[in-house]
Z-matrix of the N, CA and C atoms (Angstrom, degrees):
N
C 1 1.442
C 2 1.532 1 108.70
N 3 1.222 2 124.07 1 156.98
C 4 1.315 3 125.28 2 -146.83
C 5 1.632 4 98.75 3 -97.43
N 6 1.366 5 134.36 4 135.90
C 7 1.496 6 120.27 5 174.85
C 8 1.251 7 129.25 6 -91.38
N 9 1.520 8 126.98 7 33.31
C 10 1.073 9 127.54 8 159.49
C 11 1.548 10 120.45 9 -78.95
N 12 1.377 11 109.60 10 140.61
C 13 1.599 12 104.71 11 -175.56
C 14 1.474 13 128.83 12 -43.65
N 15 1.434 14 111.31 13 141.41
C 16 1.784 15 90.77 14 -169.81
C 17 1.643 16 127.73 15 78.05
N 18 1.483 17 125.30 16 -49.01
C 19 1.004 18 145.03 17 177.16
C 20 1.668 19 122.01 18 -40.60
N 21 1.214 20 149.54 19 90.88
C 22 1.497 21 148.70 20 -142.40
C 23 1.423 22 100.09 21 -128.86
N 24 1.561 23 115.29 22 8.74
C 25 1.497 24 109.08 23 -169.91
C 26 1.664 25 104.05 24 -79.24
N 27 1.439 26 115.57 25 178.53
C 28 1.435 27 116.90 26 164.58
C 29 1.410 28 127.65 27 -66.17
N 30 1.325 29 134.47 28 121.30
C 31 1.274 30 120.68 29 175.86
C 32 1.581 31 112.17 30 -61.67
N 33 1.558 32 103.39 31 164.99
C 34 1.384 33 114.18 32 -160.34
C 35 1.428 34 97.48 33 -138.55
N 36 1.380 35 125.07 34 -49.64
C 37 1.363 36 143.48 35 -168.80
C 38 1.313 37 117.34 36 -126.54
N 39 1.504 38 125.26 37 153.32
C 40 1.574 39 145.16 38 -165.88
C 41 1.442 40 106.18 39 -127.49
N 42 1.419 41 128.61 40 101.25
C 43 1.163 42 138.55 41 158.03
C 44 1.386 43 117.00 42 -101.48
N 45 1.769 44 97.20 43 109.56
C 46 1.442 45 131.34 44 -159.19
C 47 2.020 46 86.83 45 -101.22
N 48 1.751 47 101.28 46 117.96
C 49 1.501 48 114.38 47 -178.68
C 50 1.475 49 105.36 48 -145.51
N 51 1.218 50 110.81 49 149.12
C 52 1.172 51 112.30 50 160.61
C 53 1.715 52 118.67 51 -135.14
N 54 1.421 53 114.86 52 168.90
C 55 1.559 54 99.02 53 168.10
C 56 1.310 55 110.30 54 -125.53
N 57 1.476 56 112.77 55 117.36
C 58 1.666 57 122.18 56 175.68
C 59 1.283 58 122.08 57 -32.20
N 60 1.272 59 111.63 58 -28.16
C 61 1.686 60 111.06 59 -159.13
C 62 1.871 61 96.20 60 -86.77
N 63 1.173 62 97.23 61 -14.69
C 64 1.684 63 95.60 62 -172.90
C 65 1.551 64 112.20 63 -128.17
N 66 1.693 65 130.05 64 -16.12
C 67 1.314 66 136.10 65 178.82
C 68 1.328 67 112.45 66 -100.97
N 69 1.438 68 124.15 67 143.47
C 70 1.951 69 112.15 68 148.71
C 71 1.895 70 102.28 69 -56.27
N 72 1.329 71 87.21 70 155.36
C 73 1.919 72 108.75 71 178.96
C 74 1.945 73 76.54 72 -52.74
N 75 0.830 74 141.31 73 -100.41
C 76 1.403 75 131.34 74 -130.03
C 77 1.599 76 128.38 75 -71.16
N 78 1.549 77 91.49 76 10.43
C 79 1.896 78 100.62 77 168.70
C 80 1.484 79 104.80 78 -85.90
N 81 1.326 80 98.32 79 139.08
C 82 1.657 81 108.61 80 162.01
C 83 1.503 82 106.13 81 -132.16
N 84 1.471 83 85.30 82 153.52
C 85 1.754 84 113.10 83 -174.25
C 86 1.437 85 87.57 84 -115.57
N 87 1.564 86 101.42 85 155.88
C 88 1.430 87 109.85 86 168.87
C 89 1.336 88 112.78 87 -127.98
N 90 1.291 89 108.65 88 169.69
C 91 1.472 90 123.45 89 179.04
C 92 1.962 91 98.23 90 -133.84
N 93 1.123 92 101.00 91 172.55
C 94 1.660 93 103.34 92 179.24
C 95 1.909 94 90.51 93 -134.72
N 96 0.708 95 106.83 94 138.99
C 97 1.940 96 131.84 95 145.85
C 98 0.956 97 130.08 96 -101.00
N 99 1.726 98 124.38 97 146.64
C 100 1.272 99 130.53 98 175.92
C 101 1.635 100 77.20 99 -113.06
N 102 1.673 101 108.65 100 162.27
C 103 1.498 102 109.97 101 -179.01
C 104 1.927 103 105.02 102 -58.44
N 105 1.265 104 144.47 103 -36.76
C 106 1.044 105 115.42 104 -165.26
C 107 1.323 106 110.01 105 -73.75
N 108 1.173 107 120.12 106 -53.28
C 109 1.547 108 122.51 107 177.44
C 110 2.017 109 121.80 108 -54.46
N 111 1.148 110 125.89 109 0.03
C 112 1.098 111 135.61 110 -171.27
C 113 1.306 112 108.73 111 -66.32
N 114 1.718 113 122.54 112 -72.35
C 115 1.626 114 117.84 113 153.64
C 116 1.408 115 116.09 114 -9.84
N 117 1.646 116 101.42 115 -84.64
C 118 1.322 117 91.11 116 -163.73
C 119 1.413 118 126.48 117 -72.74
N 120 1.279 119 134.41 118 -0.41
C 121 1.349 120 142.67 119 175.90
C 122 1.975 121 100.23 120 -78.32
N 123 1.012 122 102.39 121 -54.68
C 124 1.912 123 103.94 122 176.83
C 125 1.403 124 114.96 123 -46.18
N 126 1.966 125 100.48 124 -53.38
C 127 1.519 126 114.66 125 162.33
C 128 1.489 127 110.79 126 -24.07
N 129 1.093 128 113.30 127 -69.62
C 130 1.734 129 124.57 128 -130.39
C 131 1.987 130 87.98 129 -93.69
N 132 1.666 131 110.97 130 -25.61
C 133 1.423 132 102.54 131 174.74
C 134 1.675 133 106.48 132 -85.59
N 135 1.359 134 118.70 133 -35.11
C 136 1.501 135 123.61 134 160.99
C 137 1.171 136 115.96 135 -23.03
N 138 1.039 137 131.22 136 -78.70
C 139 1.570 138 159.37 137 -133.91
C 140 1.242 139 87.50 138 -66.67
N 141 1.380 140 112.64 139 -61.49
C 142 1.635 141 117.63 140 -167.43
C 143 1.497 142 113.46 141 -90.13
N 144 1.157 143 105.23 142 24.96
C 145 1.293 144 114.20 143 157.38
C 146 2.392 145 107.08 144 76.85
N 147 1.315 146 102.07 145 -14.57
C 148 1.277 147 117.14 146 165.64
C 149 1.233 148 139.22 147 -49.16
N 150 1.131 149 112.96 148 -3.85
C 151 1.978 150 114.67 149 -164.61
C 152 1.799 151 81.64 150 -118.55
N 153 1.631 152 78.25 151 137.38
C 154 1.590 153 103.07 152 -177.59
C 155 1.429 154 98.69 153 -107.40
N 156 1.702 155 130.45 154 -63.89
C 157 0.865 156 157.01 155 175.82
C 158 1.688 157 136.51 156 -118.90
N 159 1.312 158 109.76 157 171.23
C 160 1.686 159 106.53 158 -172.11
C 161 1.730 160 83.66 159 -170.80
N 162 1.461 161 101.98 160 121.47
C 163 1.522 162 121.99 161 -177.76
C 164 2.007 163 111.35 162 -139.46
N 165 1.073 164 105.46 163 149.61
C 166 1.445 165 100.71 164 176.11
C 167 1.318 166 108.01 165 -85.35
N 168 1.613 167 117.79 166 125.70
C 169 1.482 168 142.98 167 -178.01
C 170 1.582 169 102.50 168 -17.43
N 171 1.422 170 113.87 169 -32.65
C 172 1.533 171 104.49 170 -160.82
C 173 1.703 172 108.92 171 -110.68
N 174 1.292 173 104.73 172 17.90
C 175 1.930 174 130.22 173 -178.41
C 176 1.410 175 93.66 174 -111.32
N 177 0.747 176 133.76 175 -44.23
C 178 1.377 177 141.39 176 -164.29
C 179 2.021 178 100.80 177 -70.81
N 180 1.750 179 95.34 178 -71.75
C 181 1.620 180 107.11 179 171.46
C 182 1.523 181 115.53 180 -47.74
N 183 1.210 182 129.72 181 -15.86
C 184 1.235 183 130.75 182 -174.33
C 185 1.867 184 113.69 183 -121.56
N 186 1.452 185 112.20 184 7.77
C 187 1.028 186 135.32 185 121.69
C 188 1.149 187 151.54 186 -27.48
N 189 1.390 188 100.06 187 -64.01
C 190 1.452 189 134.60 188 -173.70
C 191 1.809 190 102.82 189 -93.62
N 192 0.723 191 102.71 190 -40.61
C 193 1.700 192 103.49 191 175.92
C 194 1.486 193 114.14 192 -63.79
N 195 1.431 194 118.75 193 -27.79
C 196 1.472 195 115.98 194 163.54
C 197 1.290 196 117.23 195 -96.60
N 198 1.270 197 117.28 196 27.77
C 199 1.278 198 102.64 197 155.16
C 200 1.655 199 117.53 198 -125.27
């Protein structure tokens, strides 16, 4: 499900972020997107300099299976 507030659509996308002031460089946090909210979720991790990555939901899951 997508993590924009309110938002109940299907996720679509994985925005992989972290924040320096509180993670090592190689932790990631995630967020999920449905396509409308995707912009502005990258936006809002952009800005602050936080977004590492942005992968489609099913790159990500098949990711994770090799490791």
């Amino acid at each position: 499900m997508c993590s924009a507030k309110g938002c109940r659509a299907a996720a679509v996308w994985v925005l992989a972020w972290n924040n320096p002031k509180l993670h090592t460089p190689e932790r990631r946090k995630t967020w999920l997107a449905c396509e409308e909210h995707r912009e502005h979720l990258s936006s809002f991790l952009g800005v602050r300099g936080f977004l590492k990555d942005v992968v489609t939901l099913a790159e990500w899951e098949s990711s994770a299976e090799g490791r």
